[in-house]
N, C-alpha and C positions, 0 to 999 in steps of 0.2 A: 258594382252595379251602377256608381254614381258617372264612374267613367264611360259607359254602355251608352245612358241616356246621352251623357254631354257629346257625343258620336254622331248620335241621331238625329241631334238638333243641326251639328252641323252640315251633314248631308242632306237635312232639307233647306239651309240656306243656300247652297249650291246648287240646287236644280235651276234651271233658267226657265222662264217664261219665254213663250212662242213669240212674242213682241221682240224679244232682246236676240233670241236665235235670227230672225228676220235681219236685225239693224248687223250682225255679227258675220252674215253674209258677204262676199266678196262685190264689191263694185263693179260697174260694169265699164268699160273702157270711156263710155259717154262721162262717167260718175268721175274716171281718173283724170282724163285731158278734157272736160270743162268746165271753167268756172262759170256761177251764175250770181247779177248780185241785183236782185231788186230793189229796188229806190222808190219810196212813194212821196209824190208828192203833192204837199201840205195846203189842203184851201180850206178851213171851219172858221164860220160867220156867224153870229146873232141875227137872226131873221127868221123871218113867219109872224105867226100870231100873236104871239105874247114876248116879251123881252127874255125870259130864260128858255126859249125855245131855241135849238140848235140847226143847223144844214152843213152838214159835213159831205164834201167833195173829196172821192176819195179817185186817184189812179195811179199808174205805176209804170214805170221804166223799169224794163229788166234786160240787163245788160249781160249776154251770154261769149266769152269768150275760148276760142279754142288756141290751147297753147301747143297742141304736137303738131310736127312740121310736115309729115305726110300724114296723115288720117282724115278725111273727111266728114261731115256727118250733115246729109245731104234727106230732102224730104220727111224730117223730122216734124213733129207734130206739136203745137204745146200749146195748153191748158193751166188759164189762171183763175183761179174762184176768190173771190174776196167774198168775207162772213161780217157780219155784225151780232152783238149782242143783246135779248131784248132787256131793255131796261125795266120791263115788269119782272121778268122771268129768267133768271142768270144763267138756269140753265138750258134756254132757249135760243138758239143760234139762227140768225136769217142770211141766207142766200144773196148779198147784196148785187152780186155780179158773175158772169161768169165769161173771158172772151178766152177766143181761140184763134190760135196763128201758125201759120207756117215757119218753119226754121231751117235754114240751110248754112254751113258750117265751111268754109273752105276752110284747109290748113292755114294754123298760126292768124285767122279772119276773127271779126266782132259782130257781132248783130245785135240791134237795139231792138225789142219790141216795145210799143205804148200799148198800155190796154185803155179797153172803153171805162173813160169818167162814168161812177157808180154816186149816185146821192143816197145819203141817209141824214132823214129828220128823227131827232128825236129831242125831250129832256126829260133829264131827269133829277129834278125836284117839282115839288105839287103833284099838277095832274101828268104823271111817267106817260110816255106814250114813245112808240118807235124803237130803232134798234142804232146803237152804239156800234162802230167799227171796234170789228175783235179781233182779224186776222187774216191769213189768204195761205193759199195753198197751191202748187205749181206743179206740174204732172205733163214730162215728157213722153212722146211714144216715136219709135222708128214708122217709116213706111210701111212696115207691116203688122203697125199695132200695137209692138212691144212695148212695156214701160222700161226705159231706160234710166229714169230717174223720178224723185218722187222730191219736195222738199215743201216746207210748212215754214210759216211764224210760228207756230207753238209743235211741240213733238205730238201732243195728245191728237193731231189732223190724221198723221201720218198712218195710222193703222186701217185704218176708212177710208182713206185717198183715193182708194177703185171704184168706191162707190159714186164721187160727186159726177160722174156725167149723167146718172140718170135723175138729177134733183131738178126742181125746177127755182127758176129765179124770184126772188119775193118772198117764199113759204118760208117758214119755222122748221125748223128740227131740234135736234138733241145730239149732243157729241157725237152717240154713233149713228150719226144719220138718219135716226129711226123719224117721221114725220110727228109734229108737235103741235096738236089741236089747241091747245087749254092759250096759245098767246094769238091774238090778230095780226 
């Protein structure tokens, strides 16, 4: 009987979660022959109102390379959302930014996109107020829409990644996107 139970435990550590079935999916050709490698870079100052007040300038170079020698990948669409976190409420996420670019890919070619400089004020000691850079998230589509690739600073983006075009910029949420009343 003792060997029955010990069985059953095991066959429910073995079942997979819908999240891991997704990631265990085959790549998409975009996913095999391109690299992508975002670069952000770095401007946070001491400024505003009081001396531990912050202004973090945040942008990013994302640097997309194709390495096969006939493949193209042409009228491609991409989407980058950079997040902040609020410093009241950790688990309140804001929308710092959102831009969007054209991509077109010749064989064995590089394309640099710059996204739009996003500011975030905040501190956080005394009076918290604002939102702390927390991450960004990047979401390719072909010319017809498809997502071809999906990728995050943190994995926890990636299941929700479908959702950020309909967000708007500036508001609060909650990891799964759901809109977040209780922070300013």
């Amino acid at each position: 009987m003792k060997w029955f139970r010990l069985l059953a435990v095991g066959i429910v550590v073995l079942t997979y979660a819908p999240e891991l079935c997704a990631q265990l999916a085959q790549p998409t050709d975009f996913e095999r022959r391109v690299t992508i490698t975002p670069e952000r870079k770095r401007s946070t100052r001491t400024g505003g109102g009081d001396w531990d007040d912050k202004t973090d300038r945040i942008s990013f170079t994302i640097k997309f390379t194709n390495t096969d020698s006939k493949l193209s990948f042409n009228g491609c669409k991409v989407e980058f959302y950079v997040f902040g976190e609020s410093t009241q409420d950790r688990r309140a996420f804001q929308l710092l930014g959102a831009h969007k670019a054209g991509l077109a890919l010749e064989p064995l070619a590089t394309q640099d996109i710059t996204t739009d400089e996003v500011t975030s004020k905040f501190d956080t000691t005394g009076i918290k107020f604002g939102s702390k850079y927390e991450g960004w998230v990047l979401l390719v589509h072909d010319a017809a829409g498809k997502l071809l690739t999906k990728k995050a600073s943190s994995a926890a983006w990636l299941p929700v990644a479908e959702k950020l075009p309909t967000l708007a910029v500036g508001k609060f949420y909650s990891r799964d996107l759901k809109p977040n009343t209780k922070v300013n």
